[in-house]
C-alpha positions in Angstrom: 0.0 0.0 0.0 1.5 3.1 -1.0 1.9 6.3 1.3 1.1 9.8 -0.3 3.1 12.9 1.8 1.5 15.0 2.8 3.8 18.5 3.7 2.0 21.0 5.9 3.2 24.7 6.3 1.8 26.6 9.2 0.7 30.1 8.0 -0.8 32.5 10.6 -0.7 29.9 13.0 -3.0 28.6 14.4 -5.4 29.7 12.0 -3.8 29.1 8.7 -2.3 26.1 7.6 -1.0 24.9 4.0 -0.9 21.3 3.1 -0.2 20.5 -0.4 -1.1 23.9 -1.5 -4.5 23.8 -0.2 -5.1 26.3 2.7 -7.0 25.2 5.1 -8.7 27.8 8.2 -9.3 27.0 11.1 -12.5 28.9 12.7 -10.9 31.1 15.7 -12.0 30.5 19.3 -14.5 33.2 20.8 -13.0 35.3 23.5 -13.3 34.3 27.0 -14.5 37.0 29.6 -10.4 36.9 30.5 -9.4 37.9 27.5 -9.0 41.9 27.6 -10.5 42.3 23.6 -13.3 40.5 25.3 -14.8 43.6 26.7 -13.6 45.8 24.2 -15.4 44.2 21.9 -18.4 43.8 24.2 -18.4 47.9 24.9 -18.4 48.4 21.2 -21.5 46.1 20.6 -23.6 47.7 23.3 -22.3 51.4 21.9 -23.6 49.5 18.7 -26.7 48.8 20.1 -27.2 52.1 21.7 -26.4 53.7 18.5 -29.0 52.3 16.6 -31.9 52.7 19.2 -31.1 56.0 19.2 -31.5 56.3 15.9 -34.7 54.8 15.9 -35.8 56.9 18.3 -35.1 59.9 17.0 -36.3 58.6 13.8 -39.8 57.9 15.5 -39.6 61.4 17.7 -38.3 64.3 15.0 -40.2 62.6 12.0 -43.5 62.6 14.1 -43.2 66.1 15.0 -45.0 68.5 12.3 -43.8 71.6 10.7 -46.8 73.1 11.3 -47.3 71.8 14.9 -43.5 73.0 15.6 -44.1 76.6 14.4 -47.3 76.7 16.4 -45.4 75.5 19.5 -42.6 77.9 18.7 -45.3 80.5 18.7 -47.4 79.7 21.2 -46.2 77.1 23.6 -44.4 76.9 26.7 -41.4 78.2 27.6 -39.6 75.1 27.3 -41.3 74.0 24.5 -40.7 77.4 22.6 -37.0 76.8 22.9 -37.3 72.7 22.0 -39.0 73.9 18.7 -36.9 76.5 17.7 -34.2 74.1 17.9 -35.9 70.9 15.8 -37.2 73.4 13.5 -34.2 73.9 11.1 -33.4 70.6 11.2 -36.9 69.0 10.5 -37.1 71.7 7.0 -35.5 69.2 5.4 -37.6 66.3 5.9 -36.6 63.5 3.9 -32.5 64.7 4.5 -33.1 64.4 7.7 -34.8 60.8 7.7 -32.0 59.0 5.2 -29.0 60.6 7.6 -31.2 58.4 10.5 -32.0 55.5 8.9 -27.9 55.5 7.6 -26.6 55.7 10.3 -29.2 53.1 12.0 -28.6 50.9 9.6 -24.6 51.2 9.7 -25.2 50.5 13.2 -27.0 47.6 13.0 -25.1 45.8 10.4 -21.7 46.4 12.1 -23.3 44.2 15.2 -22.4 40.7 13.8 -18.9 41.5 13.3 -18.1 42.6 17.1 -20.7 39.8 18.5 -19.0 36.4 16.9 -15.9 37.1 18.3 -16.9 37.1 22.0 -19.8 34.2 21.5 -20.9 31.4 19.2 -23.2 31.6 16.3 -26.5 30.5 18.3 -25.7 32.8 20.9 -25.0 35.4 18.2 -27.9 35.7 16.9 -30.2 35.3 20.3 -28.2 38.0 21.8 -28.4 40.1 18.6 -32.1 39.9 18.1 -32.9 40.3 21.3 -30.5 43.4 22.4 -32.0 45.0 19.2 -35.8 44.5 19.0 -35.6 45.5 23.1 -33.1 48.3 23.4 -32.4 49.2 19.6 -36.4 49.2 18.5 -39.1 49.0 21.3 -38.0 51.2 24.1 -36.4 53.9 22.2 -39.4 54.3 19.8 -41.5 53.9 23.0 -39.9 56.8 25.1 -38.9 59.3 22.0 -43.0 58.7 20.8 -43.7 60.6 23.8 -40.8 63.1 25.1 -39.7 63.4 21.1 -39.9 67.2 21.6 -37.1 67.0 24.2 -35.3 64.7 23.2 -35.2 65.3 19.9 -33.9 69.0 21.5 -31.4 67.9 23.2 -29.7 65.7 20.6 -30.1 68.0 17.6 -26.8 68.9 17.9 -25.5 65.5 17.2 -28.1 64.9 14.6 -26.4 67.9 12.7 -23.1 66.4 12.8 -24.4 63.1 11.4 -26.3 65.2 8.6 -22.4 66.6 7.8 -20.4 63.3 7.6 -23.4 61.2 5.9 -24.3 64.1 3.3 -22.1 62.8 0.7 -25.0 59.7 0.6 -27.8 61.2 2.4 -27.9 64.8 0.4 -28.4 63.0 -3.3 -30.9 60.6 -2.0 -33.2 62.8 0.0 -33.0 65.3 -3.4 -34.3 62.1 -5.1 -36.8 61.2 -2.8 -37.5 64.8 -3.5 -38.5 64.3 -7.0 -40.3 61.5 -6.7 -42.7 62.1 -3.7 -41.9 66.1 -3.7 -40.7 68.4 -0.2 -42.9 67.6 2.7 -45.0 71.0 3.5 -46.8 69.9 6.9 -49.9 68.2 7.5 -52.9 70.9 7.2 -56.1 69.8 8.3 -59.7 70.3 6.9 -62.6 71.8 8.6 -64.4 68.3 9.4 -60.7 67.1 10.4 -60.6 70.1 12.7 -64.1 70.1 14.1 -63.1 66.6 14.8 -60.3 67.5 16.7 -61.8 69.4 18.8 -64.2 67.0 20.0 -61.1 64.8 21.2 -59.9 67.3 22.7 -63.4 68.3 24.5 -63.5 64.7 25.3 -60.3 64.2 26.9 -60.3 67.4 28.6 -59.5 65.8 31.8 -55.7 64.8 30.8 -54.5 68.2 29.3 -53.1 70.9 31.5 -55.5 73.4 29.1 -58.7 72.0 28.9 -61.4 73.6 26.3 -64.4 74.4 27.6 -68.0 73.8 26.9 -68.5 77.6 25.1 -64.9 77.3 23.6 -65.7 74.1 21.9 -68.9 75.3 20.5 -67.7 78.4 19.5 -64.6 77.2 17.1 -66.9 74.0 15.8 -69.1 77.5 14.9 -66.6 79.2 12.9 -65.5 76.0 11.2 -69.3 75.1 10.4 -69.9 79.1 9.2 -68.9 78.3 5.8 -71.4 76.0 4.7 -74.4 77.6 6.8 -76.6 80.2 4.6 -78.9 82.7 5.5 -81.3 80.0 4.8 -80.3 77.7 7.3 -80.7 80.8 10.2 -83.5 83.2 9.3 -86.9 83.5 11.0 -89.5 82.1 9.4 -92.0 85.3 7.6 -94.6 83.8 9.3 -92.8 84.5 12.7 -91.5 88.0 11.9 -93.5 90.9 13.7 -94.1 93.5 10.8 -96.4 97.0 10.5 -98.0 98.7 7.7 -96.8 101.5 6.3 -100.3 102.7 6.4 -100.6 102.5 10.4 -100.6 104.7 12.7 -97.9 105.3 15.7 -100.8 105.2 18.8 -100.5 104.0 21.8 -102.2 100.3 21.0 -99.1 100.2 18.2 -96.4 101.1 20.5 -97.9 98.8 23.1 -97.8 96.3 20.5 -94.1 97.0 19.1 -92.9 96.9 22.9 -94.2 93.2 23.5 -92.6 92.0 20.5 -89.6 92.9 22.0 -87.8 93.7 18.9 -85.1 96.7 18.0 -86.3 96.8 14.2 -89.4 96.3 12.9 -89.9 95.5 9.0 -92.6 97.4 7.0 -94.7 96.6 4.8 -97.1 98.3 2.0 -100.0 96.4 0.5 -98.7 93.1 0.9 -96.6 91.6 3.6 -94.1 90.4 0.9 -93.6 94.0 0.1 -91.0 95.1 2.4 -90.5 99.1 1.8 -88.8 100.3 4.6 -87.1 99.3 8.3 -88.5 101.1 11.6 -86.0 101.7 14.1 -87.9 100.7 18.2 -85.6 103.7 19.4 -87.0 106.2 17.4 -90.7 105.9 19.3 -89.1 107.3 22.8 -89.5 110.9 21.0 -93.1 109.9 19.4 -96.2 111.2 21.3 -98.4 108.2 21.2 -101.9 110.6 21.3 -100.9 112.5 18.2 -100.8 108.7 16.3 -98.2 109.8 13.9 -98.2 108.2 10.7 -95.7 105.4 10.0 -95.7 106.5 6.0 -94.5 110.1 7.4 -92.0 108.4 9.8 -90.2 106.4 7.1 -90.0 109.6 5.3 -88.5 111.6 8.1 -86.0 108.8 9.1 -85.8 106.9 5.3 -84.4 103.3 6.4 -84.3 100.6 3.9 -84.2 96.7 4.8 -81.4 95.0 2.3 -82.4 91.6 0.7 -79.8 89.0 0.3 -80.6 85.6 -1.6 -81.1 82.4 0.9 -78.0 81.0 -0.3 -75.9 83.7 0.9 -72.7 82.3 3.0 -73.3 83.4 6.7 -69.2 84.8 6.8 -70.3 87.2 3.6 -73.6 88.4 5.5 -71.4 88.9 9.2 -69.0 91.3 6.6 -72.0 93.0 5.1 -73.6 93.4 8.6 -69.9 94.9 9.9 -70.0 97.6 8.0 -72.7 99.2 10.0 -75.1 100.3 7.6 -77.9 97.6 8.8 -78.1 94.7 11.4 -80.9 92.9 9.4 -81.7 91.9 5.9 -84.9 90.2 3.9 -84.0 86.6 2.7 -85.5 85.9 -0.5 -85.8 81.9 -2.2 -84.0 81.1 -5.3 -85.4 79.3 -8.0 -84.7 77.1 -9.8 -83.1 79.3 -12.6 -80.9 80.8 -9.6 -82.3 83.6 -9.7 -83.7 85.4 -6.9 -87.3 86.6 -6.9 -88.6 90.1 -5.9 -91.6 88.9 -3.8 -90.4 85.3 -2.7 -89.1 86.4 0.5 -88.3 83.6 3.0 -88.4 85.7 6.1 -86.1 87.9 7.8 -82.0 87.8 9.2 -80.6 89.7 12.0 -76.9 90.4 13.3 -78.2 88.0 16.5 -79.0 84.9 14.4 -75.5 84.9 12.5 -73.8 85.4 16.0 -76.3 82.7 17.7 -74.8 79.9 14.8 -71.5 81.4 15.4 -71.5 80.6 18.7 -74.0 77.6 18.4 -76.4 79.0 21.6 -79.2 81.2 22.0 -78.6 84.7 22.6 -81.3 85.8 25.7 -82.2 88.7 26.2 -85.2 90.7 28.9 -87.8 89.9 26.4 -86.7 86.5 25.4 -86.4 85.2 29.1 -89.8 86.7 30.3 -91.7 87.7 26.4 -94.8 85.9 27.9 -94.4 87.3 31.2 -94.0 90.7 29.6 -96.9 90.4 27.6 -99.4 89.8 30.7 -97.7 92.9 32.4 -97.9 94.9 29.7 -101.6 94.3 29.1 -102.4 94.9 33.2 -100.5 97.9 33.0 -102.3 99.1 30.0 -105.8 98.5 31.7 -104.8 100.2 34.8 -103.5 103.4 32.5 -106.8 103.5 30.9 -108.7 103.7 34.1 -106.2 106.3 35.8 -107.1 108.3 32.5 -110.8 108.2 32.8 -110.5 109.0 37.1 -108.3 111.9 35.9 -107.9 112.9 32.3 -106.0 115.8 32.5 -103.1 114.3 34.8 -103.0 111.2 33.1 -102.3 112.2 29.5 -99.5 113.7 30.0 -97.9 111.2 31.5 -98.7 108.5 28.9 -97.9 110.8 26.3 -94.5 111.5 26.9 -93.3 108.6 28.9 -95.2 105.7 27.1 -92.7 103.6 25.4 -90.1 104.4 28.7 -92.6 103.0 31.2 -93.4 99.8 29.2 -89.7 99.0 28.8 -89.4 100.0 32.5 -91.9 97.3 33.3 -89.4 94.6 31.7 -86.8 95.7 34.1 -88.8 95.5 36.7 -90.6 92.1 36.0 -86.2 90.6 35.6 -85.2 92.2 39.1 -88.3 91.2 40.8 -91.1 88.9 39.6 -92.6 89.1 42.7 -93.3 92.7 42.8 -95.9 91.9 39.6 -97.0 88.2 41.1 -100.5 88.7 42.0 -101.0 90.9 39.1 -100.3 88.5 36.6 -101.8 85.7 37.9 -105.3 87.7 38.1 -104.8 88.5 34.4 -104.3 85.3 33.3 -104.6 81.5 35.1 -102.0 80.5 32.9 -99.2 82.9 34.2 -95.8 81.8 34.9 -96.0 79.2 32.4 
């Protein structure tokens, strides 16, 4: 039987050895906690590991954090939160620079692991330790904490963030540019109104776990504004049906002016011929000069004091009637239908819209005033006290007329005031006028 030689070389030994020409390796021992590259290699790893949650953290804490929502904090927030923002700001402009220098350097992180791992442990162990150490420290926890102290953090470590953004920009600057081109700059997330009105309502909800809670009238108020745009005059006129008008025709007496006072209005449409045809606006204020015996004419009061009631069609945006109504020159307005054409007509008028409706569905609550609170109460009153005037009158004419002449409208308003400061004063009054009083 023959015998081959075989001639081995040792080369890098004990790792390498040549036999024959063929090299053969031998795999090199993992270190051994005595070994002093043992926990050099071990720091490295967890500086590794540390490393790449952090950059998963930060990539989970600055990229969460909205241009929009920075400025406003910058603007608007805390102290401390005024000077976190204006430090992220700059750096989260650039939005997709910012996200390949973190996801770089995470990833250069991560893949460098292995390489310091095998040589302190075997390959099970390896890869235990390594998927372990980073779904733990590198993934969950970091994400976890920087989701909800981002604005801090992300503060606080902006400085290093910009120094990564310097050495990785040679890779980082051309791919952000591409990612750029193909998904364009990121400009913020804006919100619509029913995203908004939405928002408020968590925020209404939850009121109980922010420092700042909203209120019940603060909530209704801004879901008002954002609902303004698609309400129309339409939507928050009074019904014609409803509105207290006078003929132009009439006469300013004292059953008139008794009658404008328990309405309870400040204007009061008029009308000639039919109630459609609106012709003029009557002021309340302007009776406290009118003698009610000399039962002046509305026609020649309209002519004195010419005030004309504005018509606006009923699909009229409530924000463009507010601006009309700010410019003072009349606090209500005739709404009239459209047809079908789109056209509004001359004589189709819906009813009436005052200053007080648009600011009731601004704010999204009835506005109540004396005569609101106590218009049936009023009424009663203001019938008792008229009966009792009549009988002073016919006890003593010539003392009595006076008085009603020149202080009528001022005692009837003066009998509102009364009845809200004290109901009792008129109690026994009322309820003899009336078995239904109170109600």
């Amino acid at each position: 039987m023959a015998h081959e030689n075989i001639t081995c070389i040792p080369k890098d030994w004990p790792l390498t050895i040549i036999c024959n020409g063929e090299v053969y390796d031998e795999e090199e021992p993992p270190l051994t906690i005595y070994d002093a590259h043992f926990w050099i290699y071990l720091g490295v790893y967890v500086a590794l590991v540390m490393v790449a949650g952090l950059m998963a953290g930060l990539t989970m804490g600055l990229l969460s954090l909205d241009k929009n929502s920075l400025k406003v904090l910058k603007e608007g927030g805390k102290p401390s939160e005024r000077k976190h923002a204006a430090k992220i700001l700059p750096i989260v402009e650039n939005h997709h620079l910012l996200l390949v220098t973190l996801l770089l350097t995470n990833a250069g992180a991560v893949e460098a692991m292995p390489i310091f791992l095998d040589k302190i442990s075997n390959p099970i162990i390896a890869i235990v330790v390594s998927v372990t150490a980073v779904l733990i420290f590198g993934e969950v926890i970091p994400q976890a904490v920087c989701s909800r102290y981002g604005l801090a953090i992300g503060a606080f470590f902006s400085p290093m963030v910009r120094v990564l953004i310097f050495l990785t920009f040679i890779i980082s600057w051309p791919l952000s540019k591409l990612l750029d081109c193909l998904l364009g700059e990121d400009h913020g997330t804006f919100f619509r109104r029913a995203e908004l009105r939405a928002l408020v309502d968590i925020h209404a909800e939850e009121a109980r776990e922010n420092e700042e809670p909203l209120n019940t009238d603060e909530v209704l108020i801004i879901q008002g504004a954002l609902q303004m745009r698609d309400k129309t005059a339409g939507s928050a006129l009074t019904p014609f049906d409803k509105v207290f008008m006078l003929s132009i025709d009439g006469k300013m007496d004292k059953e008139t002016m008794d009658m404008v006072i328990e309405a309870g209005h400040s204007r009061v449409p008029v009308y000639d011929g039919e109630k459609t045809n609106i012709v003029g606006l009557l002021l309340v204020k302007m009776l406290i000069k009118l003698d009610p015996v000399a039962a002046t004419p509305i026609r020649s009061i309209l002519q004195e004091n010419p005030r004309y009631l504005p018509a606006v069609r009923e699909d009229t945006p409530l924000f463009d009637l507010l601006n009309e109504f700010q410019q003072g020159k009349c606090h209500m307005c005739a709404v009239r239908m459209v047809d079908s054409t789109g056209e509004a007509g001359t004589q189709d008028v819906l009813g009436v819209i005052t200053l007080e409706d648009v600011i009731e569905e601004l704010i999204q609550e009835e506005i109540m005033d004396e005569s609101d609170v106590v218009a049936d109460v009023n009424r009663r009153v203001n019938l008792a006290r008229a009966r009792a005037s009549r009988q002073m009158s016919r006890q003593s004419p010539r003392r009595a007329q006076p008085r009603r002449s020149t202080s009528s409208a001022g005692s009837d308003y003066g009998a509102t005031l009364t009845i809200n400061t004290d109901t009792s004063e008129h109690a026994g009054l009322i309820d003899n006028e009336s078995p239904t009083a109170g109600h």
